[in-house]
MIDRENTI-22804 format. One line per 2 residues: their letters; for each residue y, z, x of C-alpha. Coordinates in Angstrom, 1 decimal. Last residue first. Layout:
BEGIN
a> Y:Z:X ~ ...
***
This chain:
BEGIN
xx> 133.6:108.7:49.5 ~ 135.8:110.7:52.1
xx> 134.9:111.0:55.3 ~ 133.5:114.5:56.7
xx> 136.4:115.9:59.3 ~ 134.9:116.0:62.6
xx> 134.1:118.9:64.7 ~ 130.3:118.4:64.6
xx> 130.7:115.1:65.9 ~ 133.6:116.4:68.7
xx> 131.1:118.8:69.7 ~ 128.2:116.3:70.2
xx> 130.6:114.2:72.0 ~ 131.3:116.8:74.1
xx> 128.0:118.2:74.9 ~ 126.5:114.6:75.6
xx> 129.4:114.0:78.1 ~ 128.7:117.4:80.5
xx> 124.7:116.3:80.2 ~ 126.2:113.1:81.7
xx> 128.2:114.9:83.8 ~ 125.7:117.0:85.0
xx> 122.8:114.2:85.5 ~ 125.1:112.2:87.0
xx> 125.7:115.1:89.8 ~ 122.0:115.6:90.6
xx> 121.5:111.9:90.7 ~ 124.0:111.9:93.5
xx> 122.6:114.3:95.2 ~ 119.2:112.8:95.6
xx> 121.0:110.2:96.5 ~ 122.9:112.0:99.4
xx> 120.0:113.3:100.8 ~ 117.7:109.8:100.9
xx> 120.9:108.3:102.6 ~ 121.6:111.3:104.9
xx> 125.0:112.3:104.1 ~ 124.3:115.6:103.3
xx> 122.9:116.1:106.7 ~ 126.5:116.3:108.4
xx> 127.0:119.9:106.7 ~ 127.6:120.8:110.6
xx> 126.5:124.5:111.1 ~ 124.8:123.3:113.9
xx> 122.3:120.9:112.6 ~ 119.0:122.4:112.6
xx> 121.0:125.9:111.0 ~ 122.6:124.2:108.2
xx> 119.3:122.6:107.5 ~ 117.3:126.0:107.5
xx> 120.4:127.3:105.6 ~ 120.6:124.2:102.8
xx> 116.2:124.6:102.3 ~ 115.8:128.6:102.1
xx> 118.6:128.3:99.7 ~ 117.5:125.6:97.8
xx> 114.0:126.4:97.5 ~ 114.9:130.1:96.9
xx> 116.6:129.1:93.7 ~ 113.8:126.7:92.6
xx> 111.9:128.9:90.8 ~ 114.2:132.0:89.6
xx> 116.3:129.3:88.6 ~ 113.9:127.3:86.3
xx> 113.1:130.5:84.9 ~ 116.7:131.6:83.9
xx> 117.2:128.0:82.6 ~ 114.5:128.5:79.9
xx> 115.7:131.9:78.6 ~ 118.6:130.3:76.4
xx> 121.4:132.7:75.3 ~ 121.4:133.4:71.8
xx> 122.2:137.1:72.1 ~ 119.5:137.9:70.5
xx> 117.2:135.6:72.8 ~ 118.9:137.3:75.9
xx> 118.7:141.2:74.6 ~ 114.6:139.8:73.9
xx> 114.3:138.1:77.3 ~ 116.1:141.5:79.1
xx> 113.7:143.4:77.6 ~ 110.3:141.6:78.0
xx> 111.6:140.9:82.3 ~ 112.1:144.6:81.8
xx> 108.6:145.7:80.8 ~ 107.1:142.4:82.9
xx> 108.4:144.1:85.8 ~ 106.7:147.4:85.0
xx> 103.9:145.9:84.9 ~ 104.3:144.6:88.3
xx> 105.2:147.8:89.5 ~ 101.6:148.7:88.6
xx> 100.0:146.6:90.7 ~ 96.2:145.2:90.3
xx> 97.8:142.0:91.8 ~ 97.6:139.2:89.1
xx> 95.2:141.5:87.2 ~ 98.4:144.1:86.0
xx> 100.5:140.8:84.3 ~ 97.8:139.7:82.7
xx> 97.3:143.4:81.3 ~ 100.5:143.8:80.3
xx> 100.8:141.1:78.5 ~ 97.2:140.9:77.0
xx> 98.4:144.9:75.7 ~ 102.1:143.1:74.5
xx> 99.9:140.0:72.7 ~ 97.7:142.6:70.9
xx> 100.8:144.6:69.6 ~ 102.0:140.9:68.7
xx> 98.6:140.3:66.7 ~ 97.4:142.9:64.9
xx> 100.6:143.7:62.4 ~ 101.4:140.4:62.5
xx> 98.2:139.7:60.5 ~ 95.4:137.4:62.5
xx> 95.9:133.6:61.1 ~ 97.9:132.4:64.3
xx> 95.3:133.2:66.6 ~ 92.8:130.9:64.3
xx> 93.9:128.1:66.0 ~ 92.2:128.3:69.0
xx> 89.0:128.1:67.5 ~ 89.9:125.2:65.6
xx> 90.4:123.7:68.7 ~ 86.9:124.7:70.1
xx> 85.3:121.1:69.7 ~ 88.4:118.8:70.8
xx> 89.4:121.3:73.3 ~ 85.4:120.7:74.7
xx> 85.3:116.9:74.2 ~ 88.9:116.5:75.9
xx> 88.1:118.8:78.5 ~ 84.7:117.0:79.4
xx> 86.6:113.9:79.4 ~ 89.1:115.5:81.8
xx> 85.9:117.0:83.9 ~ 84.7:113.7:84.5
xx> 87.5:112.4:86.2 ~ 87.9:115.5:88.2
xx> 84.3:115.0:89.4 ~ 85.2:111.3:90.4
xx> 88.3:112.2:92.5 ~ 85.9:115.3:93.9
xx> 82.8:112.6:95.1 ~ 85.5:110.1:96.5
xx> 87.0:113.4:98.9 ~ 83.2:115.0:99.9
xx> 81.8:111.5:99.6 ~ 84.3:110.2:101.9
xx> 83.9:113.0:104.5 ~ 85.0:112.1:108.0
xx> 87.0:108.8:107.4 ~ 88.7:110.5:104.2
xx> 89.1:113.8:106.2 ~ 90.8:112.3:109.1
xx> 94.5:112.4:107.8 ~ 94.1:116.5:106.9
xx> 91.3:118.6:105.5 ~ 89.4:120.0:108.3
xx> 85.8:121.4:106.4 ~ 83.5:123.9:107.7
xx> 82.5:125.2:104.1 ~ 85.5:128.3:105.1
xx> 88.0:125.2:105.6 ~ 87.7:123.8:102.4
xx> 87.3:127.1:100.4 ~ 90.7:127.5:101.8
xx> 92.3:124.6:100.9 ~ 90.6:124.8:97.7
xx> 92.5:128.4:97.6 ~ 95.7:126.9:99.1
xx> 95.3:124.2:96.2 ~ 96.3:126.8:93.7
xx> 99.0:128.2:95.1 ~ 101.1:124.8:95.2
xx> 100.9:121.7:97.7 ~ 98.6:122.8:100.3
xx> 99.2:121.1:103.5 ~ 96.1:120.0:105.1
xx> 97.5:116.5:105.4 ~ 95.7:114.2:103.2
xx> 93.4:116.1:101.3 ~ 96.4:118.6:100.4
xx> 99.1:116.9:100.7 ~ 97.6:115.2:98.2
xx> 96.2:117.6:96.1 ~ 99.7:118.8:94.5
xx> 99.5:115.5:92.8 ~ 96.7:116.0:90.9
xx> 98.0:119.2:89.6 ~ 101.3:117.3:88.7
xx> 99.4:115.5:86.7 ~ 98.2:118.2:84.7
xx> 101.8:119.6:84.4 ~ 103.4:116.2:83.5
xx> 101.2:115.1:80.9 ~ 101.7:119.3:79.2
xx> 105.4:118.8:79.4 ~ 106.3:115.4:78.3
xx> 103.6:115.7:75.4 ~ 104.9:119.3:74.3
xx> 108.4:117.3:74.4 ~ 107.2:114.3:72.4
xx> 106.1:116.3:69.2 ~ 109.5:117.5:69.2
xx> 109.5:120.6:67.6 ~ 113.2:122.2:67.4
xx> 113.7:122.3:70.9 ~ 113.9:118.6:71.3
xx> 115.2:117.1:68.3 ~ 119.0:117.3:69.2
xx> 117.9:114.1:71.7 ~ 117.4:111.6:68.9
xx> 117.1:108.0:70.7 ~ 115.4:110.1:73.9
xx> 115.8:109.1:77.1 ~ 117.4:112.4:78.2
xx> 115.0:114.8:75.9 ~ 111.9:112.5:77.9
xx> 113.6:113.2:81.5 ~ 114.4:117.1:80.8
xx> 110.7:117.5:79.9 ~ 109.8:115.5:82.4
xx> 112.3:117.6:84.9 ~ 110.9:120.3:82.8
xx> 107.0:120.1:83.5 ~ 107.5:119.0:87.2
xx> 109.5:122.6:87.9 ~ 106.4:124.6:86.4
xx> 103.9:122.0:87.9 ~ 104.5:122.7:91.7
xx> 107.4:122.5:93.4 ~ 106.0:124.3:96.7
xx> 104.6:121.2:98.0 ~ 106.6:118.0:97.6
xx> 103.2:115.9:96.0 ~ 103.7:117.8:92.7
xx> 106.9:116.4:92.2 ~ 105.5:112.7:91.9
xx> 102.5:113.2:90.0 ~ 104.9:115.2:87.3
xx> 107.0:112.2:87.5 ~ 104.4:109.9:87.1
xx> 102.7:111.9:83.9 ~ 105.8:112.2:82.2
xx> 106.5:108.7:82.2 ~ 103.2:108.2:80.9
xx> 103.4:110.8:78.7 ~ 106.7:109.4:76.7
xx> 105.4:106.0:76.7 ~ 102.2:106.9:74.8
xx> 103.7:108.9:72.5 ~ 105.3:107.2:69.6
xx> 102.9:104.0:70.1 ~ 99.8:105.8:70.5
xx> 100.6:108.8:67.3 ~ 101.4:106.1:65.1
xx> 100.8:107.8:62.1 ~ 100.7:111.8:63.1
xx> 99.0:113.7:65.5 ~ 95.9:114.7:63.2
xx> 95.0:118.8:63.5 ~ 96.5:119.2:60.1
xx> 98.5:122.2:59.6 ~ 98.4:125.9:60.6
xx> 100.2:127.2:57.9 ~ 102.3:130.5:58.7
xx> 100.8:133.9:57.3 ~ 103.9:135.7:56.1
xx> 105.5:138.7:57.4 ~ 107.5:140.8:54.8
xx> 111.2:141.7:56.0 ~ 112.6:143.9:58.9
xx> 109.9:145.6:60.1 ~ 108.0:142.2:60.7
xx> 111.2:140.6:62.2 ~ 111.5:143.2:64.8
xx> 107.7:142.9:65.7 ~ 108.3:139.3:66.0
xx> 111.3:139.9:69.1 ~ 109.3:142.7:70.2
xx> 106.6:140.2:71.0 ~ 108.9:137.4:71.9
xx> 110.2:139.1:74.6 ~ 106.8:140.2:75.4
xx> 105.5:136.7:75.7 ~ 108.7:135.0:77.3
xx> 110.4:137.1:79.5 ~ 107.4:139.4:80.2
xx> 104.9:136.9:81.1 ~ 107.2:134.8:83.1
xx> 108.3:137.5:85.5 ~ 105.1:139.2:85.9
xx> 103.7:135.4:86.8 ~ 106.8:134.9:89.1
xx> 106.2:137.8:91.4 ~ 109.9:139.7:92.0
xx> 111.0:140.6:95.7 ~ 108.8:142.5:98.3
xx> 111.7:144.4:98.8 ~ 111.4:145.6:95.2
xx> 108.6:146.8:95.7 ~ 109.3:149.4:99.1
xx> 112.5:150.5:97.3 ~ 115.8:151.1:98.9
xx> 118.2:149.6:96.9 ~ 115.7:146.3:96.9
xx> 119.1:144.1:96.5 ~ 118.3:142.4:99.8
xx> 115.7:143.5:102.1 ~ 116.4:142.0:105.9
xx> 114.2:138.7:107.2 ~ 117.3:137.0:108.6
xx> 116.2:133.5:107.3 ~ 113.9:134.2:103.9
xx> 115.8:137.1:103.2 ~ 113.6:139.9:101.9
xx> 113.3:141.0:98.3 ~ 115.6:140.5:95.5
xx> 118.0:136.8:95.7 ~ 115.6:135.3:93.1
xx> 116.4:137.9:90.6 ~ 120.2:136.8:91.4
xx> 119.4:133.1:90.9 ~ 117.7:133.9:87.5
xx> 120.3:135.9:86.2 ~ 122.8:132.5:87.2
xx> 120.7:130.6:85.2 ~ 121.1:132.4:81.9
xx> 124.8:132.3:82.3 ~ 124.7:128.6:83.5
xx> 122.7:127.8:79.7 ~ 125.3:130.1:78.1
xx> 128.5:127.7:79.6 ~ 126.2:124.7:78.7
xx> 126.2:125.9:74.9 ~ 123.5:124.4:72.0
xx> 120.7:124.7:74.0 ~ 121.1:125.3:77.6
xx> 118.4:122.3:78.1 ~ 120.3:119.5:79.9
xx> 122.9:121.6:81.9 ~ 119.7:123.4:83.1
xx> 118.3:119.9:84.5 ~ 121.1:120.8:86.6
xx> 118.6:123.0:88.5 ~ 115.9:120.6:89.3
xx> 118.2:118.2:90.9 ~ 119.2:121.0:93.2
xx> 116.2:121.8:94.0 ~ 115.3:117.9:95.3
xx> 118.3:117.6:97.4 ~ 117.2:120.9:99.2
xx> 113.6:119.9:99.6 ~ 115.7:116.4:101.0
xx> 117.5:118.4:103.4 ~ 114.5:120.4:105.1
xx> 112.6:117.9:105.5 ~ 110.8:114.9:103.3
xx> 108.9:112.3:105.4 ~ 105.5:113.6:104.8
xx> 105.9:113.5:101.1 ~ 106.1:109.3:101.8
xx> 103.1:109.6:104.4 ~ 100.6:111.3:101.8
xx> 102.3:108.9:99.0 ~ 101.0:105.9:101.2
xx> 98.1:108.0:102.0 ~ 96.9:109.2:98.6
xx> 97.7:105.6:96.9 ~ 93.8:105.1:95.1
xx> 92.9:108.3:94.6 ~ 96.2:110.4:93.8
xx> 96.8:107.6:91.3 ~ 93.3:107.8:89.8
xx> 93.7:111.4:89.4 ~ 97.4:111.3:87.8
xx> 96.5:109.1:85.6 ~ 93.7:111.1:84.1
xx> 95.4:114.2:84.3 ~ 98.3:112.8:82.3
xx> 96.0:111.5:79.6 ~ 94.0:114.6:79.3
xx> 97.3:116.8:79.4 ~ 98.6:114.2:76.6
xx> 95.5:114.7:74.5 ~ 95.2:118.3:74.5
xx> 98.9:119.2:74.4 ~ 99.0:116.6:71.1
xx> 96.0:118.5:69.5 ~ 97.6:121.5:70.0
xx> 100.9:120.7:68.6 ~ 99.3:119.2:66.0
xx> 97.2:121.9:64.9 ~ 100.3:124.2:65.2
xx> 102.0:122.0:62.5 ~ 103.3:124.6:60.1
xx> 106.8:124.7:61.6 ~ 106.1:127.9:62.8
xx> 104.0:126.0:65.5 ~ 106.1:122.9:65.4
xx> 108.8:125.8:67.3 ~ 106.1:126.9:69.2
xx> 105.2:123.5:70.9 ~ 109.0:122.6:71.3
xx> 110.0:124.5:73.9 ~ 106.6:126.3:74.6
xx> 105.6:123.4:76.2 ~ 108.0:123.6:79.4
xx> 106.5:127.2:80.4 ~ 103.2:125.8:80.3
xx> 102.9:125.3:84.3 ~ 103.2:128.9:84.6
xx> 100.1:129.9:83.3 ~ 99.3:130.8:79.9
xx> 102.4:130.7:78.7 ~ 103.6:133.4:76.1
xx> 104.9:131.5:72.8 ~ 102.4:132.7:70.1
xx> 100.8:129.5:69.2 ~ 102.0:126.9:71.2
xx> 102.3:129.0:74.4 ~ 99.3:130.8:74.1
xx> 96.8:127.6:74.1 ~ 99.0:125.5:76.2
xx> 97.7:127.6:79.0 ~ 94.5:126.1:78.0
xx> 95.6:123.0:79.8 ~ 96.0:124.0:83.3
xx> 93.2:126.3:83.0 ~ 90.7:123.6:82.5
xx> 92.0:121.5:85.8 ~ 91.9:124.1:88.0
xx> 88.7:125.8:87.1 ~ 87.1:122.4:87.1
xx> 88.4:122.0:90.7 ~ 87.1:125.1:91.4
xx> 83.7:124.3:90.3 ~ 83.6:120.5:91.4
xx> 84.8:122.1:95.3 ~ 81.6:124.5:95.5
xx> 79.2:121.6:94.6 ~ 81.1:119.1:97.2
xx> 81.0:122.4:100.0 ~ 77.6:123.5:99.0
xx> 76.7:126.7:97.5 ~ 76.1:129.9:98.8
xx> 80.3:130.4:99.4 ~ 80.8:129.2:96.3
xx> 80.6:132.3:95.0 ~ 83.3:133.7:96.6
xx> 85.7:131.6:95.5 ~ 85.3:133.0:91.7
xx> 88.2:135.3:91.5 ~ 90.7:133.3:93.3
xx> 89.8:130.1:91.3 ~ 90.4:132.4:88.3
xx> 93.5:133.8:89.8 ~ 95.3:130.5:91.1
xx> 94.5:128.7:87.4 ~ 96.5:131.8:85.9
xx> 96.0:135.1:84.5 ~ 98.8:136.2:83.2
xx> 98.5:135.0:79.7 ~ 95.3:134.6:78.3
xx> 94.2:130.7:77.7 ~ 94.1:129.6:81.0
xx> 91.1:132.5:82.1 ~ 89.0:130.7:79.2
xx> 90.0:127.5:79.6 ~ 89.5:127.8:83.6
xx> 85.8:129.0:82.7 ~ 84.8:126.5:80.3
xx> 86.0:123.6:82.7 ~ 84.2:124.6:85.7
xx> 81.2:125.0:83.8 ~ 81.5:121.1:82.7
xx> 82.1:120.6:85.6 ~ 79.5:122.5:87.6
xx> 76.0:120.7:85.8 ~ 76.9:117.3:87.5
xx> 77.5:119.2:90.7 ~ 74.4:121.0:90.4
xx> 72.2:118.3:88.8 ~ 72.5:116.0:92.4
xx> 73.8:112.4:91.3 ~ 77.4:113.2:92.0
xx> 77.0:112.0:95.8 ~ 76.1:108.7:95.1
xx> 79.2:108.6:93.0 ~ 81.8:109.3:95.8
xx> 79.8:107.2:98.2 ~ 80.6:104.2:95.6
xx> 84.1:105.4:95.0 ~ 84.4:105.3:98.7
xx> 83.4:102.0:98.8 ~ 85.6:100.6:96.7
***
C-alpha cells in the first residue's frame, strides 16, 4: 500500500498527468498504420525524453505502448492488415464480422476487451511482480522449449477446415524461420549468398505483406471481377448481454496473455492465439471462430494488452526485457540513471508505483479516446475499393520501409503479399505460417542449447515442469486430432429421414 501511495504522490506534477493522455494519442496513431509498431513509435520518440524526467519520460512511452497495442485492431478489423504484430489473432474473426456488416462491433468489442485485459493485467503485474518475477526466473532452456512447442500445435487448432493444410502452412513458416544465421554455429543458412538474406527475415515485413497485401490483391481481384459494394458498418453496440457473453472469455484471455508475456521473447503475437486457441477450445460452438466470433476478437485483443503488462515484469523485476518494446523502456531506464532489476522497487518505489498508476490511467484514457474517435475509424470501410486497397498496398509498403529504412524489406513484404494471396487461393490457412515463423527459432534455439547443457542426452525432457509442458502439447493435438474427425464424420452422415 504504500507504494501505491508514493506511486500517486508522484503523479501530482502536471507533466506526468498531461503525458498520458499524449502518450495515448500518439501510440493510436502510429498503431493504427500497419508496419509501424508500438517498438517504432517508442523508438522514434525516446529521444525526447531525454530532457525530461525519468517518471515523466517513462508515462510517455508507456502510453505509446499501451495506445498502439490497441489501435493495431484498427487495420486488422477493418481491412485485415495488423497494426502491429500483436493483432495478428484479431483479424480472425474481427474481419470476417467486418464484412459481416458489424465492423462497429468488432471495434467496439477490441476496444473494451483490450481495456479490460490491460487493466487486469496492470494490477496483476503490480501486486504479484516478484512472485511471478521469481516463477519466469525459473524457466531454462527446456521449459522455453516446452513452451514453443505448445504454441505450435495450437496450429492443429486453427488450420481451418483441414489439419493436413494447417501443417503445410506451418511448415513455410519453419523454413522462413530457418533463413539467416544459425543461432548455435553462427553460419548463413538458406541466404544463397546474399548479404539480406543472411540477416534472415524481419517479422513486421513478414506480417505486413502476408496479410495486408495479400489481402490487397486478393480485394483488388474481387473488384475486377464483379461490382464492389459499400459494406454496412453496423451498430457500434456489442450485443444484448454483451457482460455475460464476454466477460469470461477476456478474463481468461487476459491471464493467459499476462502469463506468456512474462517468458521474454513470447511476447503478445504468440499470447494472442494461445488465448485465441484457448477461447475456440472451450467454446460450446467452436465452428464459429473464424467466421466472426465476437469472442475471438475479445480473446485476442484481452490477451495482447495484457500480455504487454506482463512483458514488464521481467522487466522491473529483473532487468530482462520481455519483448522489443520493453528493451526500449529498458533502455530509457538505464540512460535516466536507472538499474531496473530486484532492487528497483526498494530504490525507486515512486518511479515503479508511479508507472502502475500511469498505466492505469492511460486505459481509461484509451477507453474515452477509442470511445470518441471510433466513428472515425470506421469510416475506412466507406472509401470506394477503388481508393482503398491501392492505398492499403502504398501504407504497406511504406510500414514495411520505416521499420528499418531498407529496401529489401519491401521487397519482403512483395513476396510475403504473394505467397499469402497463392496461399489464401489455395485455401490454405495463413495463421499457422506466422505462428511458426515465431516460435520456430524458440524451439530450436531452446532443444540444441539444452541438447548441448546436457551432453547430447535428451534426459531434460523428463524434467517434471518439461515433460508437462509436453504433455499438454500432445493433448492438445489429439484432441484437435478428435474434433476433426468427428466433425468429418457429422458432415459425412446421411441426413435422417423425417
Amino acid at each position: 500500500m504504500t507504494g501505491w501511495i508514493e506511486g500517486l504522490l508522484a503523479l501530482q506534477d502536471w507533466l506526468v498527468i498531461l503525458m498520458v493522455p499524449l502518450g495515448v494519442l500518439l501510440g493510436v496513431a502510429i498503431g493504427a498504420i500497419p508496419g509501424l509498431s508500438a517498438t517504432v513509435g517508442m523508438a522514434l520518440f525516446l529521444p525526447f525524453t531525454f530532457s525530461l524526467d525519468p517518471l515523466t519520460g517513462l508515462v510517455l512511452l508507456l502510453g505509446i505502448y499501451n495506445g498502439a497495442c490497441y489501435a493495431g485492431a484498427i487495420p486488422a478489423v477493418l481491412v485485415r492488415t495488423p497494426g502491429t504484430p500483436s493483432s495478428a489473432a484479431t483479424t480472425l474473426d474481427g474481419y470476417p464480422m467486418a464484412q459481416q456488416g458489424r465492423a462497429g462491433e468488432a471495434l467496439t468489442i477490441s476496444l473494451v476487451a483490450s481495456v479490460a485485459g490491460g487493466i487486469l493485467g496492470t494490477l496483476l503485474l503490480a501486486f504479484f511482480a516478484p512472485l511471478l518475477a521469481d516463477y519466469a526466473l525459473s524457466f531454462g532452456t527446456p521449459e522455453y522449449f516446452a513452451i514453443a512447442m505448445l504454441a505450435l500445435t495450437i496450429i492443429a487448432s486453427i488450420g481451418g477446415g483441414s489439419i493436413a493444410k494447417g501443417f503445410v502452412s506451418a511448415a513455410i513458416g519453419l523454413l522462413i524461420a530457418a533463413i539467416g544465421f544459425d543461432p548455435i554455429a553462427g553460419f548463413p543458412r538458406l541466404s544463397f549468398g546474399d548479404a539480406q538474406l543472411s540477416g534472415g527475415i524481419q517479422l513486421i515485413p513478414l506480417l505486413v505483406g502476408i496479410f495486408g497485401l495479400a489481402e490487397a490483391l486478393t480485394q483488388i481481384e474481387r473488384m475486377i471481377a464483379s461490382r464492389h459494394e459499400r459494406r454496412r458498418i453496423g451498430t457500434f453496440s456489442m450485443g444484448r448481454n454483451w457482460l455475460r457473453r464476454l466477460a469470461p472469455t477476456t478474463a481468461g484471455a487476459s491471464t493467459i496473455g499476462f502469463a506468456t508475456g512474462m517468458l521474454p521473447g513470447v511476447g503478445g503475437d504468440i499470447g494472442g492465439y494461445m488465448a485465441y486457441n484457448e477461447a475456440k477450445r472451450f467454446s460450446k460452438t467452436p465452428e464459429t471462430f473464424g467466421e466472426g466470433e465476437p469472442r475471438g476478437v475479445a480473446a485476442a485483443e484481452a490477451a495482447n494488452n495484457a500480455s504487454n503488462m506482463g512483458s514488464l515484469v521481467p522487466t522491473f523485476a529483473l532487468g530482462i526485457p520481455g519483448n522489443t518494446q520493453a528493451a526500449v523502456l529498458l533502455g530509457a531506464l538505464l540512460i535516466a540513471g536507472i538499474q531496473p532489476g530486484p532492487g528497483l522497487f526498494n530504490a525507486a518505489p515512486d518511479l515503479v508505483y508511479g508507472s502502475f498508476v500511469a498505466m492505469t490511467l492511460a486505459y481509461f484514457c484509451l477507453l474515452v479516446i477509442g470511445l470518441a474517435g471510433i466513428r472515425l475509424w470506421i469510416r475506412v470501410i466507406q472509401i470506394p475499393a477503388a481508393y482503398l486497397w491501392p492505398l492499403v498496398i502504398v501504407f504497406c509498403v511504406i510500414g514495411s520501409y520505416a521499420v528499418r529504412t531498407n529496401v529489401f524489406d519491401v521487397m519482403v513484404t512483395l513476396a510475403a503479399g504473394v505467397l499469402g494471396y497463392l496461399l489464401t487461393k489455395g485455401r490454405y490457412p495463413v495463421a499457422p505460417l506466422l505462428i511458426a515463423a515465431i516460435v520456430g527459432p524458440i524451439a530450436e534455439e531452446n532443444y540444441r542449447r539444452s541438447m548441448i547443457l546436457h551432453d547430447g542426452s535428451f534426459v531434460w525432457l523428463l524434467q517434471p515442469l518439461t515433460a508437462g509442458i509436453l504433455l499438454l502439447a500432445v493433448a492438445s493435438l489429439v484432441f484437435a486430432v478428435l474434433r476433426h474427425r468427428k466433425a468429418l464424420a457429422a458432415a459425412n452422415e446421411p441426413p435422417r429421414p423425417n
